[in-house]
MARMIBA-202031 format. One record per residue (C-alpha): x negated, y negated, z. Coordinates in steps of 0.05 Angstrom, whole numbers, padded with zeros to 5 digits, always signed. Each point is the difference from the previous one (the first is absolute). Last residue first. Example, Ala and Ser with C-alpha at 12.3 -4.5 7.8 and 13.67 -1.06 7.14 Angstrom:
<lofis>
-00273+00021+00143
+00027+00069+00013
</lofis>
This chain:
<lofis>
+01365+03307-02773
-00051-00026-00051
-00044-00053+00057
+00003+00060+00052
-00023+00053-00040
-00053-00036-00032
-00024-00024+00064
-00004+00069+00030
-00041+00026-00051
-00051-00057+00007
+00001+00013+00064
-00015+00079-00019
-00053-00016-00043
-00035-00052+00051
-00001+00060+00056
-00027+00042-00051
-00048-00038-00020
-00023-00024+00065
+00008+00084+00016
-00066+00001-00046
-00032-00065+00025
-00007+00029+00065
-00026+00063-00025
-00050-00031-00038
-00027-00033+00049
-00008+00055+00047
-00035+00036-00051
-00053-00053-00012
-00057+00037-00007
+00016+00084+00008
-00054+00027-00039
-00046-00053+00006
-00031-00046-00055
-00029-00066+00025
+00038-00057-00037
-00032-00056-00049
+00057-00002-00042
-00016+00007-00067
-00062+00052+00018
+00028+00045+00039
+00077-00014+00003
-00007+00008-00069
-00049+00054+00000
+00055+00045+00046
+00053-00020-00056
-00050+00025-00047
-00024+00064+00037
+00076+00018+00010
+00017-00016-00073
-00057+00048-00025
+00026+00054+00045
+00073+00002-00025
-00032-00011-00079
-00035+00057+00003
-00055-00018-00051
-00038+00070-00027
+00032-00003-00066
-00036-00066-00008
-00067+00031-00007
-00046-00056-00015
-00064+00019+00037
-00067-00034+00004
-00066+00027+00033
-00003+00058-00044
-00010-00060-00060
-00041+00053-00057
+00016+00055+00036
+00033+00038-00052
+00062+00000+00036
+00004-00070+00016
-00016-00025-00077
+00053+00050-00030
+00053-00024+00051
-00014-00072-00016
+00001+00015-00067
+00065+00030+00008
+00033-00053+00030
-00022-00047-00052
+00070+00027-00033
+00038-00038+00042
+00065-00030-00044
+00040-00043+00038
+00074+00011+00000
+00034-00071+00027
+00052-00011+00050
+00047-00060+00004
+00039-00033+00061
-00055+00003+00060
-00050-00024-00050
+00041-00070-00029
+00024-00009+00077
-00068-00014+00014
+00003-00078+00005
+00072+00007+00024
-00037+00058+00063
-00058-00061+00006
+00047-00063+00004
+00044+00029+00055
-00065+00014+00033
-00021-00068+00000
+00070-00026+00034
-00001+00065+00043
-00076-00032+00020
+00041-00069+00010
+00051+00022+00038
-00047+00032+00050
-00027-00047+00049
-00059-00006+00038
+00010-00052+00053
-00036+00023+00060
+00022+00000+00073
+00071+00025-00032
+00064-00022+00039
+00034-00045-00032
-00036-00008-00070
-00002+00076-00001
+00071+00017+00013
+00013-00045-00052
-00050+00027-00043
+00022+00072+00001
+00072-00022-00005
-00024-00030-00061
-00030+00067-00018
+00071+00039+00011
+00031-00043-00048
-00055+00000-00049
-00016+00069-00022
+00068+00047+00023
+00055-00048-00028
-00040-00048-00047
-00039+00057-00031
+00068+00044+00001
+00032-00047-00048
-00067-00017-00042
+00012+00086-00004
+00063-00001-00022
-00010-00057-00045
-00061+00037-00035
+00042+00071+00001
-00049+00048-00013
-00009+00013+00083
-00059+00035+00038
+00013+00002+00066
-00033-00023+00071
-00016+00023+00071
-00059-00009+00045
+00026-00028+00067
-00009-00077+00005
-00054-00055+00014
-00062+00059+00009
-00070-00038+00013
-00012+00061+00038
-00007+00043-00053
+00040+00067+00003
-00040+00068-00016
+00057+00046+00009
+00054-00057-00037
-00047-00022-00051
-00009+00077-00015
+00069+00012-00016
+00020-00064-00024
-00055+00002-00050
+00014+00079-00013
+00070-00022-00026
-00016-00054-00038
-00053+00033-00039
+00051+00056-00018
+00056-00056-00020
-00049-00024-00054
-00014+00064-00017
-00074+00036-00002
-00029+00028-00061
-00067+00051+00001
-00025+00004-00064
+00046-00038-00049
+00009-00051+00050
-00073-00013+00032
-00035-00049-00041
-00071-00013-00014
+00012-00010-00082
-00077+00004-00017
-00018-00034-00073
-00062+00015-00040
-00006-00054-00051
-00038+00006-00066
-00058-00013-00041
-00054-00009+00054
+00006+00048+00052
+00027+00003+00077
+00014+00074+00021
-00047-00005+00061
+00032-00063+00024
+00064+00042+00004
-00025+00041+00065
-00012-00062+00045
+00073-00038-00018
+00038+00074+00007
-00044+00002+00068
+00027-00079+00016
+00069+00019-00016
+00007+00068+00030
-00031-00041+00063
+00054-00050-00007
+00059+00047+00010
+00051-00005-00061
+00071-00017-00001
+00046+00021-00056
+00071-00013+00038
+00045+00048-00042
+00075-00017-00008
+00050+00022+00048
+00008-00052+00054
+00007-00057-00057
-00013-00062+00024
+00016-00081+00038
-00029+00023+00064
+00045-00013+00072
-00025+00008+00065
-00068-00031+00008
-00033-00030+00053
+00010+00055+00048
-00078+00004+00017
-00012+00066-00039
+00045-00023-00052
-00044-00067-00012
-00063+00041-00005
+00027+00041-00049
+00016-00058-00040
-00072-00029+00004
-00028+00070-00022
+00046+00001-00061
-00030-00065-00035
-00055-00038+00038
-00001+00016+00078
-00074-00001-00009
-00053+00040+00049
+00016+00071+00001
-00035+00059+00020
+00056+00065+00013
-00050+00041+00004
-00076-00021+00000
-00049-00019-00054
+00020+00036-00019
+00058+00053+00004
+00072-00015-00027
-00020-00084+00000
+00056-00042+00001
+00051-00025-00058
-00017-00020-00072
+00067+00003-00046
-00016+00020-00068
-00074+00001-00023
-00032-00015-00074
-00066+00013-00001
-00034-00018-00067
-00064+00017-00029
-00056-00039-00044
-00062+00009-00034
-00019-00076-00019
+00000-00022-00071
+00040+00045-00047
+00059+00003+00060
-00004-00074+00008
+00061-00025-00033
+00041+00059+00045
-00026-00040+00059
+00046-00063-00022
+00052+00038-00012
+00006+00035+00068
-00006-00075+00028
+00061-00015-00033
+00029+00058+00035
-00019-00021+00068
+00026-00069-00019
+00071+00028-00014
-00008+00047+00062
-00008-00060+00047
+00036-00059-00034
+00058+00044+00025
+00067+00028-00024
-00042+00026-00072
+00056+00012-00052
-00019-00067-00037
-00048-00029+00036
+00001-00068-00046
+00073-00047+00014
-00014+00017+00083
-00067-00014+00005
+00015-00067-00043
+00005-00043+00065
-00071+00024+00024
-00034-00018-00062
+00041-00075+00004
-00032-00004+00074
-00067+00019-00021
-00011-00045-00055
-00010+00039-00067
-00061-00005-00028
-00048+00059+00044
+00047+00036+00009
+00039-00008-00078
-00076+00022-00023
+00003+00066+00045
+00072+00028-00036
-00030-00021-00074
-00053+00051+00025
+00043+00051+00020
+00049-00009-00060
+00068+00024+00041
+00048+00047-00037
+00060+00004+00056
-00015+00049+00028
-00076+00001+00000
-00030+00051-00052
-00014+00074+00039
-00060+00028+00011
-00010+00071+00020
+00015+00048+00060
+00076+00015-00015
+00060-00047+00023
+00071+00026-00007
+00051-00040+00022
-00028-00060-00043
+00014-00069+00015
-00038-00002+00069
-00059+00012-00033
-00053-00033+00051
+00031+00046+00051
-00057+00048-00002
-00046-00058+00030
-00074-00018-00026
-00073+00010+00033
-00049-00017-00059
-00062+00050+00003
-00057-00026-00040
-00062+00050-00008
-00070-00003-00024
-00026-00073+00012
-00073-00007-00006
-00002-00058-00033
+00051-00039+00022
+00001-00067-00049
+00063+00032-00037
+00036+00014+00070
+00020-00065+00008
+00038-00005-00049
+00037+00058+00038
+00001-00038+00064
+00034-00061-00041
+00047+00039-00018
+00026+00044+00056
-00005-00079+00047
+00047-00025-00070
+00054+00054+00018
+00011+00016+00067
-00032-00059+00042
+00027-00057-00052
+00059+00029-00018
+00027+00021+00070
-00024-00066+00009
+00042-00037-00055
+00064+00044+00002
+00014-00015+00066
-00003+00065+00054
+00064+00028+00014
-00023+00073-00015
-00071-00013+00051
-00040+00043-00034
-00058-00037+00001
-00062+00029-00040
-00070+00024+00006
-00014+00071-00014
-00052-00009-00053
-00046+00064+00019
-00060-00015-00042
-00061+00037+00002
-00078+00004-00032
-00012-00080+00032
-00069-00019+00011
-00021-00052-00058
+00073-00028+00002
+00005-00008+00070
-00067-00023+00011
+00019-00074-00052
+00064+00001+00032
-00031-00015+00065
-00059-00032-00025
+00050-00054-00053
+00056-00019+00060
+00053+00043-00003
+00056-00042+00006
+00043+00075-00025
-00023-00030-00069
+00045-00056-00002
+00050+00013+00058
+00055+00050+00020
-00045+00053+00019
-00031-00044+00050
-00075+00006+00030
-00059+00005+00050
-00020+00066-00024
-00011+00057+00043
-00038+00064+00009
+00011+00066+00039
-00067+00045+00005
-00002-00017+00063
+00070+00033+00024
-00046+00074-00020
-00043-00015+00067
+00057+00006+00047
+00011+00071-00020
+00025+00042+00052
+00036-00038+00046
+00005-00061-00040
+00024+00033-00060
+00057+00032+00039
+00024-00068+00027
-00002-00035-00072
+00070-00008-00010
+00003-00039+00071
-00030-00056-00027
-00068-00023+00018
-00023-00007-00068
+00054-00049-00020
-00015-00046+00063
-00064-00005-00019
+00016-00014-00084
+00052-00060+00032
-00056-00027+00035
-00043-00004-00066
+00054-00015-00041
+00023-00069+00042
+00059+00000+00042
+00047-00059-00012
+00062+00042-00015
-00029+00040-00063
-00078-00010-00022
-00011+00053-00051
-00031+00071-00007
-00031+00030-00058
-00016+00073+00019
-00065+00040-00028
-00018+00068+00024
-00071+00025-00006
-00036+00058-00013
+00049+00062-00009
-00032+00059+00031
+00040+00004+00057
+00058+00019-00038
+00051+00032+00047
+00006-00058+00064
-00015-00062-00040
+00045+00016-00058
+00052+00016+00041
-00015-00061+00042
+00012-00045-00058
+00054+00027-00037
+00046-00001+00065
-00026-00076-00001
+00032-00013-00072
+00056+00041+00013
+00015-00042+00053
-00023-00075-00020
-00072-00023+00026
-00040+00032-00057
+00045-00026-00049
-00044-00002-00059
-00052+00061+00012
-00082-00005-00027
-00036+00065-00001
-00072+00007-00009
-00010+00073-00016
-00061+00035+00033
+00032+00074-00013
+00081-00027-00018
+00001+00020-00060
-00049+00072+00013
+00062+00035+00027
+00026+00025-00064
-00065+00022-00032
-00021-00049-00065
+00019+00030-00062
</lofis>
């Protein structure tokens, strides 16, 4: 058996999703702690008029990369891209691009996805389901490929309370490939109206897809040497590339932006059940370390999730949001931070239309008389109104995921086989964590210079604001029942 560390020693890697967050967390990590992979391959498309190539420059001067610039600028050349579309006919490769990738290519980390939860069945079909596919077809004219590494979610079960690391059969029974002929037949707009009739417990064409796609890489087990990472909720970096590095507002990060600005005062959940979120460089090391196990036969599956290791509450996450949103405030601050969770989904479309939109059409009035710019803010508590119903489905059920690959990790760290990695979950405090994502927020969401005591005096104002608004409110009430 080959040593441990010798997979990645002159490896051509190729990554789907390059440009997405876990997907460029991957990247650098793999830059900065194996310099003796080769090459790194990247397929890149033209998005918003700008064309691959300019898009690829702007990519490598991203702020991810700062570290590697300072001390390794030569290790960003060994990145490579393809001028192509995971969504299209052989990624619109054209024949020498696709032709190099598959005579160079030893790894595959498929990470490429949306996971937008309202997204219409078709796409979500399309770039979740068909793109896995057609990149594994692909793989039978690669050579020299050694490894396949499909990035999954742990909520791709949703029908099961209890979900270990192995395959499960799409609920309900789903023929994969009967699933990818009604795509390709099937006219979009009917496709997209049968979502509902064909997800069975699934809430989202998101997860339902994602597990579709699960089936589809099982088929290849006795082809391809694959492994599976399935991760929960993906929130900013715990220590690298930096703490607190965060540069989506996708799923839970999004929200706690919102609460740090005063956006948000009401969620549609349950306070007391676990939120199982998971730091993205646990991800991307769980993601590095599982290549290593990939083998032909059968399929290695990581679990990289946090609640039967080291759980955190609902209402605990909450809590330390307001907390450290309120110390580190963001200027771009509408309201004080202050919310609830509530069970209730007609108390809490009650308190959205009380505490959300009432106060943010005063917002815009105020705004549209007086404001020098016109930035106004019922339509973000419009989008983020969508976003908390969207994951209402999390916030009101919790899952036990098995994590046995936790051990493997543990064994691989403390032989020295990946020293440079850690998965240690035990050693998250979840109070400091919050603080360097709230901080990374304001970082990297927001554009804002970090000081100790930035925007204070704002916050302060807005504080008795709030209080002053309570107690009119109060005094309203009072008057209009007596």
């Amino acid at each position: 058996m080959e040593p441990p560390l010798d997979i990645y020693k002159d490896a051509v890697v190729f990554i789907t999703g390059a440009t997405g967050f876990v997907g460029k967390a991957l990247l650098e990590k793999l830059l900065w702690s194996f310099p003796q992979i080769k090459r790194i391959y990247m397929l890149i498309r033209s998005k918003a008029g700008i064309v691959p190539e300019e898009r690829f420059q702007n990519f490598l001067k991203n702020g991810i990369f700062l570290r590697l610039r300072s001390s390794h600028p030569e290790r960003l050349k060994k990145i490579a891209y393809f001028a192509g579309n995971i969504e299209a006919d052989n990624f619109g490769l054209n024949e020498r691009d696709r032709s190099e990738l598959c005579a160079q290519v030893n790894i595959i980390f498929h990470s490429a996805a949306t996971v937008r939860f309202n997204e219409c069945l078709s796409v979500a079909a399309r770039v979740n389901s068909v793109a896995t596919y057609n990149l594994l077809e692909m793989c039978s004219d690669m050579r020299q490929l050694k490894r396949f590494l499909y990035v999954s979610t742990a909520y791709c079960n949703p029908g099961r309370k209890y979900v270990d690391e192995c395959i499960y059969p799409t609920l309900p029974p789903v023929d994969w490939q009967h699933f990818l002929r009604c795509t390709k037949k099937i006219p979009e707009e009917y496709l997209n109206r049968l979502a509902d009739y064909i997800k069975g417990p699934h809430v989202n064409t998101y997860t339902f897809t994602k597990s579709i796609a699960e089936q589809i890489v099982s088929s290849y087990k006795d082809i391809i040497p694959i492994v599976i990472v399935r991760p929960s909720i993906v929130t900013a970096a715990y220590r690298e590339p930096y703490p607190g590095w965060i540069d989506n507002i996708q799923a839970i990060s999004g929200i706690m932006m919102e609460i740090g600005k005063g956006g948000i005062s009401s969620i549609l959940g349950d306070k007391n059940l676990i939120c199982d979120i998971i730091p993205v460089d646990f991800v991307v090391n769980a993601m590095i370390m599982m290549v290593h196990k990939a083998q032909l036969g059968s399929i290695s599956i990581c679990n990289a999730t946090s609640g039967v290791t080291n759980p955190i509450s609902w209402q605990r996450l909450g809590e330390l949001t307001m907390k450290w949103s309120r110390i580190y405030p963001t200027k771009r601050m509408i309201m004080f931070p202050n919310f609830k969770y509530r069970r209730g989904a007609m108390m809490h479309e009650l308190a959205v239309w009380m505490l959300h939109f009432v106060p943010a059409l005063f917002i815009d009035l105020r705004t549209l008389l007086l404001g020098p710019k016109k930035r106004f803010v019922t339509p973000i508590a419009k989008k983020f109104r969508q976003a908390c119903l969207a994951g209402s489905f999390f916030s009101l059920n919790e899952w036990i995921f098995k994590n046995r690959s936790r051990f493997y990790f543990k064994h691989l760290i403390e032989n020295d086989t990946f020293p440079m990695l850690y998965w240690n979950l035990d050693e998250l405090n979840y109070d400091d964590y919050v603080r360097c994502h709230m901080i990374g927020i304001n970082k990297y969401l927001h554009r804002e210079q970090f000081t100790v005591d930035a925007n204070k005096m704002q916050v302060t104002r807005i504080y008795w604001m709030w209080i002053f608004g309570h107690l009119c409110f109060l005094l309203l009430l009072v008057y209009v029942l007596l």
